[in-house]
C-alpha positions as CSV (number, residue, x, y, z in Angstrom):
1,X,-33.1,109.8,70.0
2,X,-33.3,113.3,71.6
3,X,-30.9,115.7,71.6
4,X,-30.2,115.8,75.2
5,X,-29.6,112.1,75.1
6,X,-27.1,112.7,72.6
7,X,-25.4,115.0,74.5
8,X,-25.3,112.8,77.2
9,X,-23.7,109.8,75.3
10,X,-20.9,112.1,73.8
11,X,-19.9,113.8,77.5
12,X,-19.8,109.8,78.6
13,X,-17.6,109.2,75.4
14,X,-15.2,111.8,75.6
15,X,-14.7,110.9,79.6
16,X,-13.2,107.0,78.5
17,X,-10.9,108.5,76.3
18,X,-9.9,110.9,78.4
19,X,-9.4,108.0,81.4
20,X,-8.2,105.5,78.4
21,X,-5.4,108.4,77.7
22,X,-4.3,108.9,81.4
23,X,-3.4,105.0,81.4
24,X,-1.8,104.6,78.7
25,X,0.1,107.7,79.6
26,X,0.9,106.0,83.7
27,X,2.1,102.3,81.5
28,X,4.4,103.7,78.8
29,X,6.0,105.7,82.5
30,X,6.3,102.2,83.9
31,X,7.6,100.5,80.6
32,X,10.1,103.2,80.6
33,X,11.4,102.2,83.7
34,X,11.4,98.5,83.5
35,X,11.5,95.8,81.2
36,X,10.0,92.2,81.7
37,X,11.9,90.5,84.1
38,X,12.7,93.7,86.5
39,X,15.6,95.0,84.2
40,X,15.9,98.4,84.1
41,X,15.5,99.8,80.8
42,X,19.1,101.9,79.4
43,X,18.8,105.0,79.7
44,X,21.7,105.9,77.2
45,X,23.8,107.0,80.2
46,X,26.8,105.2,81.5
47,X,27.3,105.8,85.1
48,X,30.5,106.1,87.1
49,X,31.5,104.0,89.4
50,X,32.5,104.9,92.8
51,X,36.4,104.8,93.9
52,X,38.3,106.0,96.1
53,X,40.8,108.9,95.2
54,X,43.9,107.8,93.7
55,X,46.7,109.4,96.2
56,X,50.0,107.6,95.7
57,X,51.3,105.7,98.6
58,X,53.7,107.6,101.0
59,X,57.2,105.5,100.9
60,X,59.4,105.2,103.9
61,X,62.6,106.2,103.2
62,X,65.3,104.1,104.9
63,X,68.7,105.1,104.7
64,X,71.1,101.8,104.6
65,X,73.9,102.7,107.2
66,X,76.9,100.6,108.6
67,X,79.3,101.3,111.5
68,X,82.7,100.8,111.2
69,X,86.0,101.0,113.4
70,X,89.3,102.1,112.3
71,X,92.4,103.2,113.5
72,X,93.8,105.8,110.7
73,X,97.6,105.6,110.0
74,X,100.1,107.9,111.8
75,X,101.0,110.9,110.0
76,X,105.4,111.7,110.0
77,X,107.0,114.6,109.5
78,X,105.0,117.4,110.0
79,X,107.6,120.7,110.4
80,X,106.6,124.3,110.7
81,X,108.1,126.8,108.7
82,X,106.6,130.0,109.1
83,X,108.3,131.9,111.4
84,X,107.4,135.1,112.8
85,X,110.1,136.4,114.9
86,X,113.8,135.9,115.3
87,X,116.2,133.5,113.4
88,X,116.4,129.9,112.5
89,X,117.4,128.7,116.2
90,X,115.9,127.9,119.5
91,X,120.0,128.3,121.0
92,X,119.9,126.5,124.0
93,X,116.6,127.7,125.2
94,X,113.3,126.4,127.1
95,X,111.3,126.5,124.3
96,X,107.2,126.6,124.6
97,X,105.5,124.4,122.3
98,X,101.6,124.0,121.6
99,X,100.0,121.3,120.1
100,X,96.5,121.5,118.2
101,X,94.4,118.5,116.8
102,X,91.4,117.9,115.7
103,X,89.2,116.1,113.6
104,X,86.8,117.1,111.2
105,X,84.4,115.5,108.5
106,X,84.9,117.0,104.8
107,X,82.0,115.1,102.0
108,X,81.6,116.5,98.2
109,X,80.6,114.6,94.9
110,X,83.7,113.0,94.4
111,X,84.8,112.3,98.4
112,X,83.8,111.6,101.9
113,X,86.7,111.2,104.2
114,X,87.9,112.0,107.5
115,X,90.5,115.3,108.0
116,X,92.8,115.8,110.8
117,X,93.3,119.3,111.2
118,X,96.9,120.1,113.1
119,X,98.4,122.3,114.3
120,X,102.3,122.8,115.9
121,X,104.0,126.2,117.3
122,X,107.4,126.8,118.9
123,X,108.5,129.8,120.7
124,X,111.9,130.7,122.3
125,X,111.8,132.1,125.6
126,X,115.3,133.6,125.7
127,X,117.5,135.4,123.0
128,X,115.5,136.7,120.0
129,X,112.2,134.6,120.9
130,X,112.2,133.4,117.8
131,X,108.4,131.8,116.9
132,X,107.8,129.2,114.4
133,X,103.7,127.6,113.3
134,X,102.7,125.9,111.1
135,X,99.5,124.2,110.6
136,X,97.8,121.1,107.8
137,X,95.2,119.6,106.8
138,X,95.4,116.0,106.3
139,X,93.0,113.0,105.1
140,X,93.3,109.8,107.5
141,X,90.2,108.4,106.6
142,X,88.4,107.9,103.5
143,X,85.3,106.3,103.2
144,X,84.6,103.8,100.6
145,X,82.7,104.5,96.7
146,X,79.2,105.0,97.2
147,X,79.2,105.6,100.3
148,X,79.6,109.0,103.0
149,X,80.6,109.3,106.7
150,X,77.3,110.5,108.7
151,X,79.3,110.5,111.8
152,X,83.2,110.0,113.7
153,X,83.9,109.3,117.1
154,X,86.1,108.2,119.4
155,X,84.8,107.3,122.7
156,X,85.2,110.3,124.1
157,X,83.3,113.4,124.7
158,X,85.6,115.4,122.4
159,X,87.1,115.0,118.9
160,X,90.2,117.2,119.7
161,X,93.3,117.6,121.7
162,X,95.0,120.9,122.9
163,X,98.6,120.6,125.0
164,X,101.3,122.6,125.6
165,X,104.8,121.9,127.3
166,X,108.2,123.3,127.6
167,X,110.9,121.8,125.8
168,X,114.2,122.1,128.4
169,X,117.0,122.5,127.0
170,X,118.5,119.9,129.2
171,X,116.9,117.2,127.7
172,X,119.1,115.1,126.5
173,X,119.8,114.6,122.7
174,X,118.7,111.5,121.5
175,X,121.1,109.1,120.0
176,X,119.5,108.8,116.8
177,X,121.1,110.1,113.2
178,X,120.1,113.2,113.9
179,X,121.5,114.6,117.6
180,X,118.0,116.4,118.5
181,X,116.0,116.5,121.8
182,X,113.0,114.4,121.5
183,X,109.6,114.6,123.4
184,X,107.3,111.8,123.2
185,X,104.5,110.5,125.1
186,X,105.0,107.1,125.9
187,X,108.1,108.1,127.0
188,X,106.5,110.6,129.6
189,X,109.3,113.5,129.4
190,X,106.7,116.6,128.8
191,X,107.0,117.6,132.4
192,X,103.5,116.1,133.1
193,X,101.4,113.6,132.5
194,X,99.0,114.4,129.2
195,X,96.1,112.8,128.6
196,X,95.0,112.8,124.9
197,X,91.2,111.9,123.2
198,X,92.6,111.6,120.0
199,X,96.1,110.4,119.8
200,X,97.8,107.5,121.3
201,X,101.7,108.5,120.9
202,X,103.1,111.4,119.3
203,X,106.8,112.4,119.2
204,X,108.3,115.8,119.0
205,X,111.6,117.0,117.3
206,X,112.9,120.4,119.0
207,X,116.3,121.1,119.3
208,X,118.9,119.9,116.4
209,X,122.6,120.1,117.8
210,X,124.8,122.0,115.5
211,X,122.6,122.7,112.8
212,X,119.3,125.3,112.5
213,X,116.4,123.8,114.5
214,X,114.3,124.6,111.4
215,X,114.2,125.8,107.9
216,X,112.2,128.5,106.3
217,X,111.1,126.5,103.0
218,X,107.6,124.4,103.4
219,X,108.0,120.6,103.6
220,X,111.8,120.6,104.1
221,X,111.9,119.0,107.9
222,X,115.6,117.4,107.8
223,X,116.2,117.0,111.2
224,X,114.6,120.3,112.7
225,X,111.3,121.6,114.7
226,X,108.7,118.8,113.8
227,X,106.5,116.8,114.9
228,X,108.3,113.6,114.2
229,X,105.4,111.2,114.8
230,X,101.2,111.0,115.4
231,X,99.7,107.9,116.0
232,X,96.2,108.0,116.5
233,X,93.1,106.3,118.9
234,X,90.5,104.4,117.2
235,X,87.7,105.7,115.6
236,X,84.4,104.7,115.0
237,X,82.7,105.6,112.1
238,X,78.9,105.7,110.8
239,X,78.8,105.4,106.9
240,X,75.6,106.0,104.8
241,X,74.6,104.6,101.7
242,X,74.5,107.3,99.1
């Protein structure tokens, strides 16, 4: 055999290995890949699975509320004591009086109740004008454990009352223990008619006969300057689970 033929034979040799090695090279690719059946081979790495973000579900918050109706009970013997001009007596003088009240809604840890805020002056419009306030704060209303007032009203526009009259000295006094001059509101002897949002009846202790209409220590009424009686309207009350 000749040289060239040789050479010919080897170039032809070293071309089917170099084909045979690009084969083997494209399987072991596809083996890789798959196995038999169409399984994929493992590729060592475990892949996560798509989700969606876990964002915690808003809550509605419903507050548990009930409305109520009440009529608080009257409140007695409220007497002013601080007095700001003249003596102990009205004499037998006209005597202006003003009436405040009001209601108001007071709530802390312990409490949620209903105040009546009140108010009561007298002043003498003869002699030494004597002038005698006072003023309290009183609970009529208290709302039940575990639970606070939202709201109060009372089927009006307004949760407070403001009059004024004059208290004529010839009233007549009243025929009760005490001889006094009484003004009450069912009984219509204010001089006018008064319309009230917030009480039904009150009654009003002015003139005492023989005796001081009032006395300078707090709490001590006795017969004198007072109101007497306050009986309230309704109320209607929204209550809110704590």
């Amino acid at each position: 055999m000749s040289m060239k033929i040789l050479i010919r034979e080897f170039k032809k040799l070293n071309m089917k290995k170099y084909f045979l090695f690009i084969i083997c090279i494209s399987l072991a690719g596809h083996t890789d890949a798959q196995l038999p059946g169409g399984a994929k081979k493992s590729t060592g790495i475990v892949p996560v699975p798509r989700t969606k973000l876990d964002v915690p579900a808003t809550r509605a918050i419903s507050s548990e509320t009930k409305t109520i109706r009440v009529t608080p009970l009257p409140l007695r013997n409220l007497c002013p004591w601080e007095r700001s001009s003249g003596d102990n007596n009205f004499e037998d003088h006209a005597v202006s009086v003003v009436v405040n009240i009001s209601y108001g809604e007071h709530t802390t840890a312990k409490e949620s109740v209903v105040i009546a805020n009140i108010s009561l002056s007298g002043e003498e419009s003869g002699g030494d004008r004597t002038m005698v306030k006072g003023s309290w704060k009183k609970t009529i209303y208290s709302a039940p454990a575990g639970w606070t007032i939202k709201s109060i009203s009372n089927g009006s526009s307004s949760l407070a009352s403001y009059f004024s009259f004059t208290a004529s000295p010839t009233e007549p006094y009243s025929t009760k223990a005490c001889h006094v001059r009484s003004y009450k509101l069912s009984r219509n002897n204010l001089g006018y008619a008064v319309t009230s949002p917030t009480l039904s009846d009150f009654e009003i202790i002015v003139h005492v006969d023989k005796q001081d209409d009032f006395d300078e220590v707090e709490s001590t009424c006795g017969c004198g300057f007072q109101i007497e009686m306050a009986a309230f309207k309704p109320l209607t009350i929204v209550l809110e689970r704590k």
